[in-house]
C-alpha positions as CSV (number, residue, x, y, z in Angstrom):
1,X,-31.3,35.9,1.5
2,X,-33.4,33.0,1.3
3,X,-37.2,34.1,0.1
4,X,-39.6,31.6,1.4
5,X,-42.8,32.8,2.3
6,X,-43.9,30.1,5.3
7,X,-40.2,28.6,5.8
8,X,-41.6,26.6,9.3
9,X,-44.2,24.6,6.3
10,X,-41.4,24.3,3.9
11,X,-39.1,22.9,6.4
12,X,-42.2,20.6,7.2
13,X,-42.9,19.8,3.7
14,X,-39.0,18.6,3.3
15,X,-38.9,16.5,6.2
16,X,-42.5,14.5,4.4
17,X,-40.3,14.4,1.4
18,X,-37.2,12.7,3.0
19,X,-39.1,10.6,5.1
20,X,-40.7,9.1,2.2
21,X,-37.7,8.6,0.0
22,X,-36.2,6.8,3.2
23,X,-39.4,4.7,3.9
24,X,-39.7,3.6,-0.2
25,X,-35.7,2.9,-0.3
26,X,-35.6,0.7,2.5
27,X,-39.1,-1.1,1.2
28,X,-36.9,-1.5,-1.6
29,X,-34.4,-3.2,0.1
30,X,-36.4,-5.3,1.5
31,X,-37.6,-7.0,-1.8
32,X,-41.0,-5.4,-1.2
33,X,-43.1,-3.9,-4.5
34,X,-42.9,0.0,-5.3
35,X,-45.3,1.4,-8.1
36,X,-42.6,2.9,-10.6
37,X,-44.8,6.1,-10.8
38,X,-44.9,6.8,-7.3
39,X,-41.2,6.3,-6.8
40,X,-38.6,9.4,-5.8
41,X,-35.8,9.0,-7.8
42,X,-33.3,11.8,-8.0
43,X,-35.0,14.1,-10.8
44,X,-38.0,13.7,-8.8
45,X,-36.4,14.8,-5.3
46,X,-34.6,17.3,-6.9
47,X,-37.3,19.0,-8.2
48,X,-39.8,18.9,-5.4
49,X,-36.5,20.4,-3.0
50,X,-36.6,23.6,-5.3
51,X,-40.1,23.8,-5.1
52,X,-39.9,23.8,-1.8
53,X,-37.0,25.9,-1.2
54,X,-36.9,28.2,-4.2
55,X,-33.9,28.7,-6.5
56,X,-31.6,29.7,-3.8
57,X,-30.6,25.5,-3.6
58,X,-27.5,24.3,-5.4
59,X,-27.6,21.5,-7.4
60,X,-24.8,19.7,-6.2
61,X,-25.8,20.0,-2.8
62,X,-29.1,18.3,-3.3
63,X,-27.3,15.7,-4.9
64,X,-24.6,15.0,-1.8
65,X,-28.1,14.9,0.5
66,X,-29.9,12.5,-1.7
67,X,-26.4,10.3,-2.4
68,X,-26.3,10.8,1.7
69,X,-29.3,9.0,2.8
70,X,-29.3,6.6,-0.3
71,X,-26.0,5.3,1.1
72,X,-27.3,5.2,4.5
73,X,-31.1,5.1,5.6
74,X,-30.3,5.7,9.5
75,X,-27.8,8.6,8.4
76,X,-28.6,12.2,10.4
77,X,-29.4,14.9,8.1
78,X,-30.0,18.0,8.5
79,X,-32.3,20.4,6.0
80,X,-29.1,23.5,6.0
81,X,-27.1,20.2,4.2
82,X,-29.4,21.5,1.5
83,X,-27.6,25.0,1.3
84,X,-24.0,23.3,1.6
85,X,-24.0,23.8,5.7
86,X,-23.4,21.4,8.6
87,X,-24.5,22.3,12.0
88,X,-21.7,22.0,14.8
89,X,-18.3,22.0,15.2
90,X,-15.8,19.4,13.2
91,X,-16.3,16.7,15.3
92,X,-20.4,16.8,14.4
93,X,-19.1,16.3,10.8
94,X,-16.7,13.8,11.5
95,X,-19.3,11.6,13.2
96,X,-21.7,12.1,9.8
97,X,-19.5,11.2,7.2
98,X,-17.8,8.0,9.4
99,X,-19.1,5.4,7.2
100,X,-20.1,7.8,4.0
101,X,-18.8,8.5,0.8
102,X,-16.8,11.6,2.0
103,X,-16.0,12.7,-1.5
104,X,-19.7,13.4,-1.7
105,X,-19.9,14.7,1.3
106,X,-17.6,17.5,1.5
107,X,-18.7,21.2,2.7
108,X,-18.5,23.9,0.0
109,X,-16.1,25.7,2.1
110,X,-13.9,22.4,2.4
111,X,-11.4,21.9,-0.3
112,X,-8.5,19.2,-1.3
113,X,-5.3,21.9,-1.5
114,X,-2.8,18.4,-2.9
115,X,-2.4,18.9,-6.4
116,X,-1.3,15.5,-7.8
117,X,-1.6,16.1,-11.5
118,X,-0.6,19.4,-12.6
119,X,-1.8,21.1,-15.2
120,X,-2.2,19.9,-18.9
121,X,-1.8,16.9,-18.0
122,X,-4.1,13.2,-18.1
123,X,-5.1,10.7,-15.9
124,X,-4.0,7.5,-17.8
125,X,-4.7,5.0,-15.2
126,X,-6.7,4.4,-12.4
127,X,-6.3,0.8,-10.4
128,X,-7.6,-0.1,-6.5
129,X,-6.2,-1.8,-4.3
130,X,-9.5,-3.3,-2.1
131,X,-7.0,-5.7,0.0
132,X,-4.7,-2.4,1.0
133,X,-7.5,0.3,0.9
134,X,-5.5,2.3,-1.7
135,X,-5.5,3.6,-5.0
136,X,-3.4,4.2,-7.9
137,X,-3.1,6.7,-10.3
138,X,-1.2,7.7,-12.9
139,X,-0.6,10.4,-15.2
140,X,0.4,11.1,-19.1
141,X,3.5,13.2,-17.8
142,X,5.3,10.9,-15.2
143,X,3.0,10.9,-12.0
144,X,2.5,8.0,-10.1
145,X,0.5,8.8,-7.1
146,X,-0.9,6.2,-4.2
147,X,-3.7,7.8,-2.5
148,X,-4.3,6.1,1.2
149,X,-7.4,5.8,2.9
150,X,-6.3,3.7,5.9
151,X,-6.8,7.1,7.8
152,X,-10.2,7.6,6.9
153,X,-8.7,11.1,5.0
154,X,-6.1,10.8,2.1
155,X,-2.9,10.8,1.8
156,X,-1.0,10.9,-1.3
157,X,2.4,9.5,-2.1
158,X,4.0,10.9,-5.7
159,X,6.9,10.2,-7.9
160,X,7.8,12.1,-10.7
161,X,8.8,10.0,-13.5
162,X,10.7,12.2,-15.9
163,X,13.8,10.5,-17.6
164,X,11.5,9.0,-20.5
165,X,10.3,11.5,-22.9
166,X,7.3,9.2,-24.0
167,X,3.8,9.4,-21.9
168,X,2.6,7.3,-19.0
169,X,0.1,4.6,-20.7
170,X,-1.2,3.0,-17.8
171,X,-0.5,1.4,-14.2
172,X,-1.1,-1.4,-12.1
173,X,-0.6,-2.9,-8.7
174,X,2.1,-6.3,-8.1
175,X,0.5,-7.9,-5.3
176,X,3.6,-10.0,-4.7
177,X,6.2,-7.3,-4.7
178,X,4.3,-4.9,-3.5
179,X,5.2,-2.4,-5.5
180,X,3.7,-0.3,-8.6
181,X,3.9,-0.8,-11.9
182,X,3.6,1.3,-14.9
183,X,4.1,1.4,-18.7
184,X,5.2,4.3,-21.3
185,X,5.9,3.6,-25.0
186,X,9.4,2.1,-24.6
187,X,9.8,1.5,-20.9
188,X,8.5,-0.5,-18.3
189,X,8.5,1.4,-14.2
190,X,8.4,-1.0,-11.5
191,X,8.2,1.8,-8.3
192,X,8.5,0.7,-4.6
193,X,6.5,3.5,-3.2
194,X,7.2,2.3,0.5
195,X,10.8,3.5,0.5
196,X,11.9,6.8,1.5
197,X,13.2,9.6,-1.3
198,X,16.8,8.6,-0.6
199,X,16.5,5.4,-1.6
200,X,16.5,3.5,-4.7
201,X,12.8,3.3,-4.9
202,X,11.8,3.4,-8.7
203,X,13.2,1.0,-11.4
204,X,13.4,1.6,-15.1
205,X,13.1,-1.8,-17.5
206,X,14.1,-0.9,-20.7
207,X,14.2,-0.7,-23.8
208,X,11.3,-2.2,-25.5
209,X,10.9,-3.1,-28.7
210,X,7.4,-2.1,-29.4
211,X,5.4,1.0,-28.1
212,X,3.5,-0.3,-24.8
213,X,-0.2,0.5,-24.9
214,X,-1.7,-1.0,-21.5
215,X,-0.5,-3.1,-18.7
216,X,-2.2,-5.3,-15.7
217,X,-1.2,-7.8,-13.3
218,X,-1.6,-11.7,-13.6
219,X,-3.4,-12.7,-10.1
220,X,-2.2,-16.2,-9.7
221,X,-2.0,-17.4,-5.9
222,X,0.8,-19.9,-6.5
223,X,3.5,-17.1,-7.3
224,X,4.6,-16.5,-4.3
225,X,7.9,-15.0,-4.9
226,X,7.2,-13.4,-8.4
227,X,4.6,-10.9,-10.3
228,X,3.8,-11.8,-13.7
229,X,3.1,-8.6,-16.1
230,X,0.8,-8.4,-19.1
231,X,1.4,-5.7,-21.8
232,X,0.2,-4.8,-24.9
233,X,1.9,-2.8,-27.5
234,X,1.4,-0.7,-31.0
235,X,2.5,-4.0,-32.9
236,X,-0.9,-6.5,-32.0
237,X,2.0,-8.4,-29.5
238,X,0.6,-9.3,-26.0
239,X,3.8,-9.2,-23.9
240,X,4.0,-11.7,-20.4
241,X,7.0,-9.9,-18.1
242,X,7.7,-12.1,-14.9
243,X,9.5,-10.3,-12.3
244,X,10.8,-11.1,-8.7
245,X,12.3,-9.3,-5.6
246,X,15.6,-10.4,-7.0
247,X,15.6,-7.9,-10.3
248,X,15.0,-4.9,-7.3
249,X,17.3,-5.4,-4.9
250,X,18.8,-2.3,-3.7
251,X,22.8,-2.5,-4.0
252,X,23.1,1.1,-2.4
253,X,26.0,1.5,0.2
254,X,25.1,2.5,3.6
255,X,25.3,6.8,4.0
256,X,25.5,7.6,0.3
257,X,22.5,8.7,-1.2
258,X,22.0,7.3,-4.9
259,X,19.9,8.5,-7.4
260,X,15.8,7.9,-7.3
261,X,16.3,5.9,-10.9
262,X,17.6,2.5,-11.6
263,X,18.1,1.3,-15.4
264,X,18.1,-2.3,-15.6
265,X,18.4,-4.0,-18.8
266,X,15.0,-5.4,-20.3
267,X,17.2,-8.7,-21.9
268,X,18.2,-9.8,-18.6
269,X,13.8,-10.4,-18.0
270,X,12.3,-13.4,-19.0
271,X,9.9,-12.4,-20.9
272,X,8.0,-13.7,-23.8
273,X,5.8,-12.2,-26.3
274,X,3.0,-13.0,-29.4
275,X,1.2,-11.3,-32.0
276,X,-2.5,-11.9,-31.1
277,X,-3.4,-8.8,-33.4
278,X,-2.7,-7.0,-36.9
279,X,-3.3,-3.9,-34.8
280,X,-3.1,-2.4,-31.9
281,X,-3.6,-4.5,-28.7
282,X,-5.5,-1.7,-26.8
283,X,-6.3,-3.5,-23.9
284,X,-5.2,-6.5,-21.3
285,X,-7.0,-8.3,-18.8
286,X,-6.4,-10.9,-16.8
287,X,-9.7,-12.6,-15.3
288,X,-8.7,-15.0,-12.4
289,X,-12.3,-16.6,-12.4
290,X,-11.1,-18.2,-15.9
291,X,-7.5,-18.4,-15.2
292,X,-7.4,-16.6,-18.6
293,X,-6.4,-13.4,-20.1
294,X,-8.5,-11.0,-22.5
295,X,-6.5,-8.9,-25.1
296,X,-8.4,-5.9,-27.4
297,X,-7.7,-4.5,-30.2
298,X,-9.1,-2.5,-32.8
299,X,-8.4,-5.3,-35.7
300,X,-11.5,-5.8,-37.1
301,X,-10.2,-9.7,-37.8
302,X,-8.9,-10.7,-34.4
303,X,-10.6,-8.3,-32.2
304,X,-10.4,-10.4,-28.8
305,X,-8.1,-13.4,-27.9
306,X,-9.3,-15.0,-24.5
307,X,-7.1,-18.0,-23.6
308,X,-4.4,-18.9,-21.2
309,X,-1.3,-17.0,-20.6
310,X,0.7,-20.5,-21.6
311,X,-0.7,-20.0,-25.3
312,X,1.4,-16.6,-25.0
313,X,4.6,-18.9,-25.2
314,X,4.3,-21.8,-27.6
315,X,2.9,-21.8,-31.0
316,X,-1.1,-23.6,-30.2
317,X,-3.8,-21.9,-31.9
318,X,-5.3,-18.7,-29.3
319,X,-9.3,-18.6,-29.3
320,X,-10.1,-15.5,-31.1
321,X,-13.4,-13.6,-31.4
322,X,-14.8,-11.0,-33.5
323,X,-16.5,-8.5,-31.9
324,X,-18.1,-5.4,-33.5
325,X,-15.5,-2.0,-34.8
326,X,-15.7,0.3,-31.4
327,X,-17.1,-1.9,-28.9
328,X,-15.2,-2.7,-25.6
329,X,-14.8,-6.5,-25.9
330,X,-14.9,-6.9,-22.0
331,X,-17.7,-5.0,-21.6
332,X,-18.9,-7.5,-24.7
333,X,-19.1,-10.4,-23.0
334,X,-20.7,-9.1,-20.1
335,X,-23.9,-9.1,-22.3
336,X,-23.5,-12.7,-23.5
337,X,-22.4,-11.9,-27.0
338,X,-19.4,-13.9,-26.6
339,X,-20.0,-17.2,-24.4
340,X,-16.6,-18.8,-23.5
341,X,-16.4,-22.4,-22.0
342,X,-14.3,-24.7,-20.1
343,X,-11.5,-26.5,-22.4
């Protein structure tokens, strides 16, 4: 039982408290000047709650309160939120979390029964999709999983990708073909998540010559009818895969239900490749605001190669950077240790 000797004060006390934090956060918004040692930031609001309220508070819960009215100053709280509770029925939830961070959100007694991953396995990947509301996942073991939010409440779409022996390395999205791509260490997976199970909805490109390490998409507006895929491998090669709704067309007869898995031959791809690193090429980028693409590795030579995706098929010099053993190169230039200009 809660042990609070004057709870009517303390329930006063806590509404001071929020209406402060709301009043100096939307000050705050408004450009207007907060002395840094007068400011409630989380630590601070946190403990003056348990002050108030005594042990019996939750950490977590405090937290989803004070992520619920940073998100939204005009949000309608109420002080059980603090003990993991809503007051009302469903629908007096529903209309709380409409435009909040539900993952945040959620009641203790509330929980998310889809397994996608099971156990001992990894998330390799993790890619959104802003212009679909979706995101992509993917796991070490074979699981590619779209999780929808057009619904306002998820829904997940899996396949199980288990003819390849070798570990999922990462995924993307093809904007063109709609459809998801992912990489493991000798194969490339193009899946068309949008067909049913009875279809041929998952495409196997294969073999590779080197071990793929990471994959993304090239974002160029003037492909309209194909997806250009980056990849980099164990060997230091950045790979540039272009595929098109041709390569997937579904050849199934009408009635008989084929197999989930199509193996198509990675010679019959254009595809070309270069050795960019003397180790492994880690990570691939493609930054549309450049119209380049950013390969890492861990060579402590030729670190990071921004350029464009042309240099990847003729023999022009790349522009290569060094950047420091252990530190991500994108997140590298970010702080303006490498400055990159036009030409």
């Amino acid at each position: 039982a809660l042990e609070v000797p004057d709870f009517k004060n303390a329930l006063k006390q806590f509404q001071k408290l929020v209406e402060k934090t709301v009043t100096q956060k939307t000050k705050k918004r408004l450009g207007l000047y907060i002395d840094d040692e007068d400011e409630i930031d989380y630590d601070k609001f946190y403990t003056a709650t348990e002050t108030i309220f005594g042990p019996e508070i939750k950490e977590h819960n405090v937290k989803a309160f004070f992520r619920k009215i940073s998100n939204n100053l005009d949000a309608r709280t109420e002080w059980c939120e603090i003990f993991g509770y809503f007051i009302g029925g469903s629908d007096t939830i529903s209309s709380q979390l409409k435009e909040e961070n539900t993952v945040f959100l959620l009641s203790e007694k509330q929980q998310i029964t889809h397994a996608v991953v099971k156990r001992q396995d990894v998330i390799t990947g993790i890619v959104k999709v802003p212009h679909l509301d979706f995101t992509i996942t993917s796991s070490q073991k074979g699981v590619l999983t779209v999780f929808n939010n057009q619904r306002k409440s998820f829904f997940s779409y899996s396949f199980y990708f288990h003819q390849d022996t070798a570990w999922i390395t990462g995924c993307d999205f093809l904007p063109q073909l709609k459809c998801v791509v992912a990489v493991t260490e000798r194969t490339v997976i193009v899946w068309d998540y949008k067909s049913k199970e009875s279809q041929n909805n998952c495409f196997a490109i294969k073999p590779m010559e080197n071990g793929l390490l990471c994959v993304c998409t090239v974002t160029m507006s003037d492909h309209l009818a194909k997806d250009n895929i980056l990849m980099g491998d164990d060997k230091g090669y950045v790979h540039l895969l272009t595929v098109t709704s041709d390569h997937f067309g579904l050849k199934q007869c009408k009635g008989k239900k084929e197999s989930q898995l199509q193996v198509l031959d990675s010679k019959t791809f254009n595809m070309v490749k270069r050795k960019l690193h003397d180790d492994w090429a880690v990570k691939v980028k493609y930054i549309s605001d450049l119209n380049c693409f950013g390969s890492c590795s861990s060579d402590s030579i030729h670190s990071f190669v921004l350029d464009d995706i042309k240099r990847l098929g003729d023999n022009l010099p790349v522009r290569e950077f060094s950047v420091p053993r252990g530190v991500n190169a994108f997140t590298y230039c970010g702080k303006a240790k490498v400055i990159v200009t036009g030409g």
